[in-house]
Phi, psi and omega in degrees: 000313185285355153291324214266017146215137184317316209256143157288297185275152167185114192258127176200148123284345174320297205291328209269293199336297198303323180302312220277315166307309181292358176219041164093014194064091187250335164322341142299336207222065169240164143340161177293172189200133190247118177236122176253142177233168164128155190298295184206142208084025162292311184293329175307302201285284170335324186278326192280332168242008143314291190308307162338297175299307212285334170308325170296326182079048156264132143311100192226131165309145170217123161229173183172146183225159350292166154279172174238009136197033158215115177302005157302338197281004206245331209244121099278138195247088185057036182131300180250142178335176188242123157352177149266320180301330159299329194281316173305308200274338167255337167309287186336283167352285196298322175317298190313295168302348156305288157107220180221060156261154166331140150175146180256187227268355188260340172292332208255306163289358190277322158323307189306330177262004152329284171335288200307297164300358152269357185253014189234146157257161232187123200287329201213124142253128159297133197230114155289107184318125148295339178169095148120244201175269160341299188253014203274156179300337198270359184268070179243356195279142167277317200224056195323177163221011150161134154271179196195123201230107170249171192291131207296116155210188192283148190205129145077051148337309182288350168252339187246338175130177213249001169224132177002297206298326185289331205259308177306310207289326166288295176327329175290339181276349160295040160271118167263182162272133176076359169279128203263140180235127161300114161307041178323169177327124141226197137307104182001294217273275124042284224258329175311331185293278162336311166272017176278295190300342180271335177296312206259026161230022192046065180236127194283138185256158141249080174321075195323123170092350169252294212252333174205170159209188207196138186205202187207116187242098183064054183070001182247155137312031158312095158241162198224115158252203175290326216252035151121208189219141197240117212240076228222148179293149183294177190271132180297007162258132200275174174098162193280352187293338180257021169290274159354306176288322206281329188290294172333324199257341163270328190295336181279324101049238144327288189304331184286330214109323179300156195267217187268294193318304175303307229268312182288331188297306190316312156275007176240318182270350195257161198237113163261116175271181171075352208248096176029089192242076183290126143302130194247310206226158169171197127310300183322305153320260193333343216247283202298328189293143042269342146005150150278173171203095178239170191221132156233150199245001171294160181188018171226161192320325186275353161285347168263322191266005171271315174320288166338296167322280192319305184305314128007309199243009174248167174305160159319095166205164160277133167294122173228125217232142188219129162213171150227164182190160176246178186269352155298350187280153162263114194298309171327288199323304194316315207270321176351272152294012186275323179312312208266341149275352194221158235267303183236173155175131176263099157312153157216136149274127170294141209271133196068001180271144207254325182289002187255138181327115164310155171324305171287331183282323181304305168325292166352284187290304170327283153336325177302334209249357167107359164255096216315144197221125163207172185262182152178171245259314204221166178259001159298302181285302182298329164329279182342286200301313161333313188250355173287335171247339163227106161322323184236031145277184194254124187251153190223117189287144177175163202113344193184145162300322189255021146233011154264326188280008146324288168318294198274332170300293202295275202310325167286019203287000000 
């Protein structure tokens, strides 16, 4: 699949429309369907209103990218990973019907899991963007039964544009007409965007700081919409980022119908892996200990300084950073606010990635930003080195998605 067009990226939609013809439309005949967009806290907010619904005892499709270390992990069916044999049987299907026109390998699995969600039946699909939003494969839907926009800042410049305002404006097209969208925090320039375009599609919004809002009082979670207020555990996925995706995701929620019980499942129950994540068992664990071993999969600069935050907010122990990156990221922007917390950081070129940064250039770049630096070979070895001179630190592998799922393959090993 991935022979069958030169460029990874290439935003378009023509290839998907023509596939999507060729196997019957399956974009038509889903389940109501929840499409989240946004820079960084889809997935997370997405897990959260998986959990929210599945507490009620509906069934919901989930798709989302990239995986980290099986592509079942992209596909869910009323719940559960996708089969092998299911998976296998709609790539074949899509592979077949394609043919040997162009399309690339993320259009093409994306048919696929479109395809794959007709054959289960499913109360809801969750449909995650892979990138930017307007031209992304997953915006085929006509008639969502609700978008969701979490907050917008820069990423991936050479494809969505070199300002807020442009990179919001790509996010904004999974806006229909007359569809209401959930909002998360944004940026002035950011949120103006968004509301031009929902203005100029009658699509009614609900706005974090307009329509609910969400804080944090003596350790709970409080949020507040028109329909009361909500006196709730903070969200078991850590960090302060995730009050705010967590608001997102009761306000859908909500809007949805769902009661106080889903809305507590929503902060309690979802499981996001990679995301300031501690590991408790593996090889790797075992390597590391007496060691923390935690893993995040962020990876552009508001992924840093929410990382940053989330460290802040942990016990008192010293931090030593395990990174990788790829070269499309700014590393500088990431690592910045990463400095003023952590002890170190031990470069990796990530292993099998033809796009990822050396080691030494990675290091480098560290040391620019005040944070004392070094390589090594394996992520083995830096554990080792790491934990040989502080025993009890917290050490946290991060930078990149495809050097947690790098992590997590090592560590179930």
């Amino acid at each position: 699949m991935m022979a069958l067009h030169p460029k990874v990226i290439d935003l378009t939609l023509d290839r998907v429309w023509r596939l999507l013809a060729a196997i019957g439309n399956p974009q038509d005949r889903l389940p109501p369907v929840i499409h989240v967009a946004g820079t960084n806290g889809k997935g997370s907010t997405q897990a959260m209103i998986r959990a929210g619904l599945e507490q009620g005892g509906s069934k919901v499709h989930a798709y989302t990218s990239p995986h980290l270390a099986r592509f079942h992990e992209r596909i869910r069916l009323a719940g559960d990973l996708i089969a092998e044999d299911a998976l296998t049987d709609v790539l074949d299907r899509c592979y077949h019907a394609n043919g040997t026109d162009p399309i690339t390998y993320f259009e093409i699995t994306t048919a696929a899991a479109l395809l794959a969600f007709t054959g289960m039946p499913a109360d809801y699909t969750l449909l995650e963007v892979g990138l930017g939003g307007r031209l992304d494969a997953t915006n085929v839907i006509a008639q969502p039964a609700l978008t969701i926009i979490t907050p917008v800042d820069l990423d991936h410049q050479s494809y969505l544009g070199d300002t807020l305002a442009a990179i919001a404006g790509e996010k904004a097209g999974i806006i229909k007409r007359g569809v209401p969208c959930v909002v998360g925090p944004q940026h002035p320039e950011s949120m103006d965007v968004i509301e031009g375009v929902a203005a100029r599609l009658g699509a009614p919004l609900l706005a974090y700081g307009q329509h609910w809002h969400v804080s944090v009082e003596r350790d709970r979670l409080i949020y507040q919409d028109e329909h009361g207020l909500l006196d709730l555990p903070l969200p078991n996925l850590p960090g302060p980022h995730q009050v705010t995706n967590a608001g997102a995701a009761i306000a859908a929620l909500r809007y949805l119908g769902r009661d106080d019980a889903a809305c507590e499942a929503a902060v309690t129950r979802a499981y996001w892996p990679a995301r300031m994540e501690k590991l408790t068992k593996g090889a790797l664990v075992d390597l590391a200990a007496p060691a923390e071993l935690w893993l995040d999969g962020g990876h552009n600069p508001a992924a840093g300084a929410a990382l940053a935050a989330t460290l802040r907010a942990q016990s008192a122990r010293p931090t030593h950073l395990i990174c990788g990156m790829l070269n499309t990221k700014d590393i500088a922007g990431y690592l910045r606010p990463l400095a003023d917390v952590s002890e170190s950081l031990t470069a990796l070129s990530i292993p099998g990635e033809a796009a990822t940064i050396p080691a030494d250039e990675t290091a480098r770049i560290a040391a620019d930003v005040g944070l004392p630096a070094s390589t090594a070979a394996s992520v083995q070895d830096a554990i080792i080195a790491i934990r040989n001179v502080t025993p009890q630190a917290r050490i946290l592998i991060c930078g990149s998605l495809y050097l947690a799922g790098h992590v997590i393959r090592e560590n179930n090993q």
